[in-house]
VEXDOKE-262851 format. One record per residue (C-alpha): residue in one letter; x, y, z; residue number from 1. Coordinates in steps of 0.2 Angstrom, whole numbers. Example, Ala and Ser with C-alpha at 12.3 -4.5 7.8 and 13.67 -1.06 7.14 Angstrom:
# VEXDOKE-262851
A/62/-22/39/1
S/68/-5/36/2
# end
This chain:
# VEXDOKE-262851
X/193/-84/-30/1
X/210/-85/-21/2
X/220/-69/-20/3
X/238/-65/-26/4
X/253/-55/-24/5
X/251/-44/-40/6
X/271/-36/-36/7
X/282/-53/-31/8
X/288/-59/-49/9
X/285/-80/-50/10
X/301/-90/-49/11
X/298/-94/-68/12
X/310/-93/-81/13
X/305/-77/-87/14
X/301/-61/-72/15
X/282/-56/-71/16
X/272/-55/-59/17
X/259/-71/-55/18
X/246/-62/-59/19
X/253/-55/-77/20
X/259/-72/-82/21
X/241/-81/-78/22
X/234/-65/-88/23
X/245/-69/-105/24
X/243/-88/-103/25
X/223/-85/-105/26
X/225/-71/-117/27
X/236/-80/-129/28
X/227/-98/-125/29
X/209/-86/-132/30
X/221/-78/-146/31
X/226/-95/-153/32
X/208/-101/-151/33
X/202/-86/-161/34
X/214/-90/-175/35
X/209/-107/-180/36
X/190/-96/-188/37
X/203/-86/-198/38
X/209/-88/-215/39
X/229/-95/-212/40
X/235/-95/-232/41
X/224/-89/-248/42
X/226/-105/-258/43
X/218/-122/-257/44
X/235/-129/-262/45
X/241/-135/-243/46
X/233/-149/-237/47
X/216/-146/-226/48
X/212/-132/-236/49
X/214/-118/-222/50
X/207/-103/-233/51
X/191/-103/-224/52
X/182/-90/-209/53
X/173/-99/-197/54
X/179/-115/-202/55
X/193/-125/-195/56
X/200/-138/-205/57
X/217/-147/-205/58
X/229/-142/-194/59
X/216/-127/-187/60
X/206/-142/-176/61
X/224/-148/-170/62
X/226/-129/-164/63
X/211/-127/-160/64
X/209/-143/-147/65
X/228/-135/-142/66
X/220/-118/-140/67
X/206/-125/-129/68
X/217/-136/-117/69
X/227/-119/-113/70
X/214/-109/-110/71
X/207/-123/-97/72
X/224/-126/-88/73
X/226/-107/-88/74
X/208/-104/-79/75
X/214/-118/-66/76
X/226/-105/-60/77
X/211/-93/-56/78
X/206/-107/-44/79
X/188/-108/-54/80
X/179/-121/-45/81
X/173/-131/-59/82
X/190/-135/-65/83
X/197/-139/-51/84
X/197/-159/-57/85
X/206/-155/-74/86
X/223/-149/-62/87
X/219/-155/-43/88
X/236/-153/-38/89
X/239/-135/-47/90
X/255/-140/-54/91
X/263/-129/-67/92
X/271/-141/-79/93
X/254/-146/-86/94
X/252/-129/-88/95
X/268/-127/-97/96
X/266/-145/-108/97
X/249/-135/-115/98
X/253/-119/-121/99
X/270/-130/-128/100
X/257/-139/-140/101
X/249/-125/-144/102
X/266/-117/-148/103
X/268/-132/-158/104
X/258/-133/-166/105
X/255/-117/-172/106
X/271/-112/-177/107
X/274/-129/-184/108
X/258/-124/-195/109
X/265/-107/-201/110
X/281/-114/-205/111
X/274/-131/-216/112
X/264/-117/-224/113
X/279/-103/-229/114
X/290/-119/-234/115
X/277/-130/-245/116
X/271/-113/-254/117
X/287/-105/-255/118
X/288/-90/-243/119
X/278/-79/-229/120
X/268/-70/-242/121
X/258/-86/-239/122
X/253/-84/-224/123
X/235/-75/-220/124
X/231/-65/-206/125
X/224/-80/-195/126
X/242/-91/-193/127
X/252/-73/-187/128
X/238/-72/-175/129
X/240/-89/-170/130
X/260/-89/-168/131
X/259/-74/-158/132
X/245/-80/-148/133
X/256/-94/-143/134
X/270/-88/-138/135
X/262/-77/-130/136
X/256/-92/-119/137
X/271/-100/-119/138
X/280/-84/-110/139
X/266/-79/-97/140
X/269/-103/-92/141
X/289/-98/-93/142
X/285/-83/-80/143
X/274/-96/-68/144
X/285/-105/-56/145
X/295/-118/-62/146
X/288/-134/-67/147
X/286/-145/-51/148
X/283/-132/-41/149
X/261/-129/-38/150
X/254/-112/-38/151
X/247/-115/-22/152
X/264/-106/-15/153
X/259/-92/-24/154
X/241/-88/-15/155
X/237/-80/1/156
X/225/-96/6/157
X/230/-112/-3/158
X/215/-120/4/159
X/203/-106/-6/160
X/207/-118/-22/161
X/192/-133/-20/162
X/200/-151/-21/163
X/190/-161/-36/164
X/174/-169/-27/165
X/170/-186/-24/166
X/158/-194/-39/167
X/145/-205/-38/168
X/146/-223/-45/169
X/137/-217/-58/170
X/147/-203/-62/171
X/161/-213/-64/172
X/155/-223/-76/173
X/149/-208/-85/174
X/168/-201/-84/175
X/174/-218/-91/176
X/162/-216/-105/177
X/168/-199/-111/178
X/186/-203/-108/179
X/183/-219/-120/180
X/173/-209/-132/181
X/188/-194/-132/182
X/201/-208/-136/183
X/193/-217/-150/184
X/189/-199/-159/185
X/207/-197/-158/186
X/212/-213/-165/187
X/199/-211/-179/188
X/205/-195/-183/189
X/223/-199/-183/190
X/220/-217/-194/191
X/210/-206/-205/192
X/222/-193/-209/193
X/225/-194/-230/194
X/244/-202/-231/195
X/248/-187/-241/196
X/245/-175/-229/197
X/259/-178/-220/198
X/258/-158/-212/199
X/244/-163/-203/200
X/249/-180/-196/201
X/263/-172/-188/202
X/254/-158/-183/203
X/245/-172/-173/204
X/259/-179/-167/205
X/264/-164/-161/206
X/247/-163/-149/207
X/244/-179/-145/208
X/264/-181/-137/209
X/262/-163/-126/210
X/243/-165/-124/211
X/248/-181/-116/212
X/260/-176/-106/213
X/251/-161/-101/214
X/237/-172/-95/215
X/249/-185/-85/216
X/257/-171/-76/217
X/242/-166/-70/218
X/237/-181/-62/219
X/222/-185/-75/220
X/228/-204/-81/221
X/234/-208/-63/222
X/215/-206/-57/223
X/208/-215/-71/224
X/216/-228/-67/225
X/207/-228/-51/226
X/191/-225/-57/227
X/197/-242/-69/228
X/201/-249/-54/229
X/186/-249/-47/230
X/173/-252/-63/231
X/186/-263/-70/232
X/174/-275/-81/233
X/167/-258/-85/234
X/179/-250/-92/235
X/184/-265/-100/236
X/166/-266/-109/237
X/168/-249/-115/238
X/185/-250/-122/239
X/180/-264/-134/240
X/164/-256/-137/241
X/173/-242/-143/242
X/186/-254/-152/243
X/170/-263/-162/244
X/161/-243/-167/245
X/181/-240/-177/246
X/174/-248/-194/247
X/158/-238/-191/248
X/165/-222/-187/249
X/181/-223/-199/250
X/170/-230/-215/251
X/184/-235/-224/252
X/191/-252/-230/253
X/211/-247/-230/254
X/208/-239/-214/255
X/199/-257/-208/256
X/215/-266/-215/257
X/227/-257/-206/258
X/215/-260/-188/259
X/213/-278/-193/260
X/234/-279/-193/261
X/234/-272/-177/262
X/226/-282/-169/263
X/232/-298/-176/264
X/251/-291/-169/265
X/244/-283/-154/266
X/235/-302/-150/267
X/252/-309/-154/268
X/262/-298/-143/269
X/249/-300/-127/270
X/253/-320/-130/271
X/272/-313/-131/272
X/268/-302/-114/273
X/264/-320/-104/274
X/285/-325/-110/275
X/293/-309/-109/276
X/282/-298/-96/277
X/275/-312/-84/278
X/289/-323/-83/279
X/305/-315/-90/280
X/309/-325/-103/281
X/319/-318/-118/282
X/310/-324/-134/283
X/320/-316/-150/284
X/309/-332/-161/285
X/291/-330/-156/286
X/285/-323/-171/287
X/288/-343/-179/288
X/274/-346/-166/289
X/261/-333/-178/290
X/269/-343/-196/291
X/264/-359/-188/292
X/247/-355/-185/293
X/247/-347/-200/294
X/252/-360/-212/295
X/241/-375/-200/296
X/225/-364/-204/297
X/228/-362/-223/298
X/233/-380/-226/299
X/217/-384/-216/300
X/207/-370/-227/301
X/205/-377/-244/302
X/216/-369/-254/303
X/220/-378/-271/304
X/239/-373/-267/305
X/236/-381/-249/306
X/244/-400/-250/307
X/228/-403/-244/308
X/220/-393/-256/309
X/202/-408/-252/310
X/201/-402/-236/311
X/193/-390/-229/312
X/188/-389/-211/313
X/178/-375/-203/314
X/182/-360/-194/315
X/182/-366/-178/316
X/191/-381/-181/317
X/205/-373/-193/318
X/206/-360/-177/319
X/209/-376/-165/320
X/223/-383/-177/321
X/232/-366/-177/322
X/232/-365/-160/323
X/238/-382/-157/324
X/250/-386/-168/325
X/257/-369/-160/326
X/256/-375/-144/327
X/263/-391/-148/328
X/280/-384/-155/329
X/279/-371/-142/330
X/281/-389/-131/331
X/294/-397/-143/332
X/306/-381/-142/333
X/302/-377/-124/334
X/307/-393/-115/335
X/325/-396/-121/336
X/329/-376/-120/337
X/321/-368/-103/338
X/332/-374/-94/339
X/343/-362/-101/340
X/342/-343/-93/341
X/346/-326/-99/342
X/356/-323/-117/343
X/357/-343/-120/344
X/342/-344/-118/345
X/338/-329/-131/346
X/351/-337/-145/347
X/340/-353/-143/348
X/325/-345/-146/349
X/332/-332/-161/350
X/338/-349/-169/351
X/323/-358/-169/352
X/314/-344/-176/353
X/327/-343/-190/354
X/325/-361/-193/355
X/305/-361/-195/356
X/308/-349/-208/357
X/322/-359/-217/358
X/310/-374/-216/359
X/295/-368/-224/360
X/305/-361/-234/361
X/314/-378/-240/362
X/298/-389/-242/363
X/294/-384/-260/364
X/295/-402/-267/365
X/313/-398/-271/366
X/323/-395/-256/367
X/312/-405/-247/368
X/296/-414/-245/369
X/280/-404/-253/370
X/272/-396/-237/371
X/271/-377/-240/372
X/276/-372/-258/373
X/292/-365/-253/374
X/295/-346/-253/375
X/278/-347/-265/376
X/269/-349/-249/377
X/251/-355/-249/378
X/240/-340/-257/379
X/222/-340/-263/380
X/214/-344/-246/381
X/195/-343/-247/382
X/187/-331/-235/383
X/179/-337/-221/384
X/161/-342/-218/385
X/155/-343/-199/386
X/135/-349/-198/387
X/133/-343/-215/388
X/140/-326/-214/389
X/152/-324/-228/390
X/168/-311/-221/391
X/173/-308/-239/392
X/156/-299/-243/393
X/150/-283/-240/394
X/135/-282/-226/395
X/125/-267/-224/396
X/123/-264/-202/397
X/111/-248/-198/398
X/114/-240/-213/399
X/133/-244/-213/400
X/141/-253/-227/401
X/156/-263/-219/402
X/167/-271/-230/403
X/178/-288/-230/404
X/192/-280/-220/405
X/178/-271/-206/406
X/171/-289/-206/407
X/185/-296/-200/408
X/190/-281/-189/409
X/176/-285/-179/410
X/179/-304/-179/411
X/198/-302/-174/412
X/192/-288/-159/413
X/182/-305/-153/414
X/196/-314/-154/415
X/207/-301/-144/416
X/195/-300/-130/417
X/197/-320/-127/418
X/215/-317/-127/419
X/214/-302/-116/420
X/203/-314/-102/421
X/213/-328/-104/422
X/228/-316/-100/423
X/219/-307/-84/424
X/213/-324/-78/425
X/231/-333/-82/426
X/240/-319/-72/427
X/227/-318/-57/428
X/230/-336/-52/429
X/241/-347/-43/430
X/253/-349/-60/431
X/253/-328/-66/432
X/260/-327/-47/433
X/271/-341/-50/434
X/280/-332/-67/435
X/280/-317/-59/436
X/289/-326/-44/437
X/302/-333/-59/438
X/304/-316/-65/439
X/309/-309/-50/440
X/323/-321/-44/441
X/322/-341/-50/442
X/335/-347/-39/443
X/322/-338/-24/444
X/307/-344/-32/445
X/314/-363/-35/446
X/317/-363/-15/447
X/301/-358/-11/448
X/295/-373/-21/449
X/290/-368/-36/450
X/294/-381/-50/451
X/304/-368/-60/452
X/305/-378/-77/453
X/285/-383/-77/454
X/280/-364/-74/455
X/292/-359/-87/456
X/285/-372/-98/457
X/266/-366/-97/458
X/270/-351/-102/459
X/278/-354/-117/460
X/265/-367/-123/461
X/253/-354/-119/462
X/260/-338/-127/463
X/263/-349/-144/464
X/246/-357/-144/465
X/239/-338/-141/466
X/248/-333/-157/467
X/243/-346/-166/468
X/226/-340/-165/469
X/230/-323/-171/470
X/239/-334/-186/471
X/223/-342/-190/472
X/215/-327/-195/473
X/229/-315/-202/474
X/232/-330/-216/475
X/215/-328/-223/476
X/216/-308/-219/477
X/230/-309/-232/478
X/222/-325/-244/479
X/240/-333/-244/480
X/255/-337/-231/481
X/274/-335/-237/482
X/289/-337/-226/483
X/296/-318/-229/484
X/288/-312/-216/485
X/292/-321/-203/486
X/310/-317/-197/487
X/319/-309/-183/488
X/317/-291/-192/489
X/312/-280/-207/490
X/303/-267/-214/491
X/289/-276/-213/492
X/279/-281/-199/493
X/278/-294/-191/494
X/293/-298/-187/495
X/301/-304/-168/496
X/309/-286/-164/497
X/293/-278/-169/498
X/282/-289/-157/499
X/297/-287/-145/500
X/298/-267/-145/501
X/278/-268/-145/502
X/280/-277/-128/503
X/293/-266/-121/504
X/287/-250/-128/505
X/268/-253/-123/506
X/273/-259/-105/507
X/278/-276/-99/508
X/268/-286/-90/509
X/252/-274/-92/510
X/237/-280/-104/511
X/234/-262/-112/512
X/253/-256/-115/513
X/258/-272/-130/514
X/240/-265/-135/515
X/246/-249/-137/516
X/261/-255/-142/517
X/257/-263/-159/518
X/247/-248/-161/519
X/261/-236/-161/520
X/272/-248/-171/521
X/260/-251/-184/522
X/252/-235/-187/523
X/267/-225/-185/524
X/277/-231/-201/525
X/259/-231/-210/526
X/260/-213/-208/527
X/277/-208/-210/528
X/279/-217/-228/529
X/287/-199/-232/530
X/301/-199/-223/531
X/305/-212/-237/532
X/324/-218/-231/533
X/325/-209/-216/534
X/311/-216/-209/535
X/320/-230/-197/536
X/329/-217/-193/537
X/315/-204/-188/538
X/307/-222/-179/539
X/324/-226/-170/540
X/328/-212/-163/541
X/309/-208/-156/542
X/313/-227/-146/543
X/328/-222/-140/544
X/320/-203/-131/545
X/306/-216/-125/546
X/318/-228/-117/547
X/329/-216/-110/548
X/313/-207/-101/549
X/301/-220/-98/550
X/312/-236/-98/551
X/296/-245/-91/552
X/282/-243/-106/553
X/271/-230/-110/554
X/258/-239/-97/555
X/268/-244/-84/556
X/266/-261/-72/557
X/268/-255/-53/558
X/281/-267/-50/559
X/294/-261/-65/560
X/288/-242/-63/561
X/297/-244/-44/562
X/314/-254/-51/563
X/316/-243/-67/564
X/316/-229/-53/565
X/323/-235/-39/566
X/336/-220/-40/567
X/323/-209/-37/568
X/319/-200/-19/569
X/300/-202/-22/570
X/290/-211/-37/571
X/270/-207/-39/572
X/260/-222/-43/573
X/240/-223/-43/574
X/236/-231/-30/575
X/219/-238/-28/576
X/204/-233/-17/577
X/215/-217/-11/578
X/208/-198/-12/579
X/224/-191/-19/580
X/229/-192/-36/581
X/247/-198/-35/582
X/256/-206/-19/583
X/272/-204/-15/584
X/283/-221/-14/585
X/300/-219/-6/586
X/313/-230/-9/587
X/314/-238/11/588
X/295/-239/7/589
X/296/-248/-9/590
# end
């Protein structure tokens, strides 16, 4: 164990020595950890039911898992060996981010429970316990030197702390496997969290944003990202694995519902990611692309409100006439219009867009020929059958029951992993290097000989024919196709500045950030239904911190991670096959 001045205050915010303010970190971590088996109110009336010894519920697991994060960041700064991968640089800031969400999320608990029953006389002995405990963890990380700064400075041998060791293959993949199986616990617990207990979705807010953080700062995501590097058809197997156990683990149809949308937008957004995030087009329309899809596959699906209500072809084939009627007004709006750059180009798209809706809109048999029943839309779309599996029944899989919605969950994750290889294999070869090439500088690429228009071209044709895959399946999802939703924005999602801030927000030109993306964008108003009116506003505003801090997506591409930051005197990117967690990129050297 490395040694430490015990009289020389840390340069932290608040003056103890180091060894005092490591002390109350681990004390108040075990404090707050402590609490979550106590009784935190006498009544049954706040949501989680938190009345109980020994028994966490509610917003006691969020602290609890907050607790438990402190108390290992904390024992990091003891230089315990078996820790040294959770903090291999020894930074203080992740140290801080912890004992912040434990802050958090505990006093965030005491007040929700003092408001919602009307006073501190609500309050049991267990949530006191678990607001001091963590402030008292908060001061002793305000009293460690300041965030950036590694504790290494602070001990008389900073080689006494061990670097994290080298892993076999085997272990790697074992690390993947966990790290998979962490994230879809935390996305099942957070889809499953009851709508009316908003307490304890913002409670999970709360730890998921400075759990996060806590664990970037540290270095954590940067060497996953190598390890994914290196096992990347692996990981890329256990992620959708771990997509196709959801309906298994979260039993429940709603829940299923809300998975099944997001992946029908998060598919449509990766087809967006090829225009936008690949090639730099600005597509304000593309969600037309999804309504075109969608309407080929119900007038295809034999629907007695279809025009065609005779025919009815099978999945496969409805799936191909989605996808290329898509692609072949992808074509048909592409050719006479990329040639345009920049904010002409975006007007042209937002317009066609506009009109697509106005059209389907008009051919009711009134305003126009009968096609698509007006703003009635085409509803009563029968539910697929593939090889005799009917999707609208319930089927019972190892005990589980899944319903309609998990059926189509699992088809629709399917579908998303063709469009996720079609987008690895479109951007690893000779055109993905020709888009990026046009989204760097046209007027260099077109010297270089790169028929600019063509390349544009392809991409447009093939991000509209991926989203009109996705419309394939969300028209029978919903048994009917209307024109409301498809427009440039609304409440409602889908819309083209929803699939657009799910590119931007996820990551450009990156496969998992429009993922993650859709994710947020979708879920995120699911749960906060009770901010009622102030919701948008709540949503905005959260964009707007994101974008003013991380300009290039939650999971940033290399490339864009370097421009959005070009200010800087050194940026940390992974870099692959390299021992250390982060490498420092200077600006000469970018």
């Amino acid at each position: 164990m490395a040694t430490t001045d015990t009289t020389t205050p840390a340069r932290g915010l608040v003056a103890l020595p180091a060894t005092t303010a490591r002390a109350l970190v681990a004390i108040g971590a075990v404090a707050t950890i402590a609490s979550t088996f106590m009784s935190w109110t006498y009544t049954s009336d706040f949501p989680g039911d938190l009345t109980y010894y020994g028994s966490p519920a509610g917003l006691q697991i969020l602290d609890l898992v907050a607790g438990v994060l402190t108390l290992l960041f904390a024992l990091t700064l003891f230089g315990v060996r078996g820790l040294s991968w959770l903090n291999p640089a020894t930074a203080i800031q992740p140290v801080l981010l912890a004992t912040a969400s434990a802050f958090a999320v505990s006093w965030f608990s005491a007040i929700a429970i003092a408001v919602d029953l009307k006073g501190l006389v609500a309050l049991d002995p267990g949530a006191y316990i678990a607001a001091v405990g963590s402030a008292i963890a908060l001061v002793g990380a305000l009293a460690l030197p300041k965030p950036g700064d590694t504790f290494k400075d602070y001990v008389t041998k900073p080689d006494s702390i061990p670097p994290a060791a080298k892993l076999p293959a085997w272990g790697e993949r074992l690390v993947i496997t966990a790290a998979t199986a962490i994230a879809l616990i935390i996305f099942a617990y957070g889809v499953g969290v009851d709508p009316d207990a908003s307490e304890t979705f913002l409670g999970y807010i709360l730890l998921v944003v400075f759990g996060t953080w806590s664990l970037f700062t540290a270095g954590l995501f940067d060497r996953f990202a190598q390890l994914n590097a290196r096992h990347k058809g692996f990981a890329t197997s256990m992620a959708f694995l771990a997509a196709a156990l959801f309906p298994f683990v979260e039993n429940n149809e709603h829940n299923s519902n809300l998975g099944v949308n997001i992946l029908v937008v998060a598919t449509v957004a990766l087809g967006l990611n090829i225009v936008v995030g690949l090639t730099g087009l600005l597509d304000l329309g593309y969600v037309a692309f999804l309504g075109v899809g969608a309407y080929a596959a119900a007038l295809v699906s034999g629907s007695e409100f279809s025009r065609f209500s005779g025919v009815q072809f099978p999945f496969w084939a409805a799936m191909l006439t989605g996808m290329l009627a898509s692609l072949v007004f992808g074509v048909l709006i592409g050719a006479p219009t990329l040639r345009l750059r920049g904010d002409y180009l975006a007007i042209v798209t937002l317009g066609f867009g506009e009109i697509f809706r106005i059209t389907v809109n008009n051919l009711d048999g009134t305003s126009g020929p009968n096609l698509t029943n007006g703003p009635n839309g085409i509803s009563m779309i029968p539910d697929l059958k593939i090889f005799g599996f009917n999707f609208g029944s319930n089927h019972d899989i190892g005990g589980f029951s899944l319903g309609r919605f998990a059926n189509y969950f699992l088809l629709m994750l399917l579908i998303t992993a063709i469009v996720v290889l079609v987008f690895n294999r479109a951007a690893d070869s000779r055109i993905g290097r020709s888009w990026i090439a046009i989204r760097e500088d046209e007027t260099a690429a077109t010297a270089m000989g790169i028929n600019g228009f063509r390349v544009k071209l392809i991409a447009f044709a093939l991000g509209a024919s991926l989203a009109g895959l996705a419309g394939t399946v969300s028209a029978h999802v919903g048994y009917s196709v209307n024109p409301a939703p498809y427009q440039f924005a609304g409440s409602v999602p889908p819309n083209s500045a929803f699939l657009l801030a799910a590119v931007v927000l996820g990551g450009m030109g990156t496969v998992n950030g429009p993922i993650l993306g859709a994710t947020l964008l979708y879920m995120l108003p699911e749960k906060l239904s009770f901010l009622k009116e102030y919701q948008l506003l709540a949503f905005g505003v959260a964009l707007v911190l994101l974008m003013r801090f991380r300009p290039e997506g939650i999971i940033a591409n290399r490339r864009r991670q370097l421009e959005f930051h070009e200010s800087d005197d050194t940026v940390h990117i992974p870099e692959q096959g390299l021992p250390d967690s982060t490498v420092g990129v200077t600006k000469a050297g970018a």
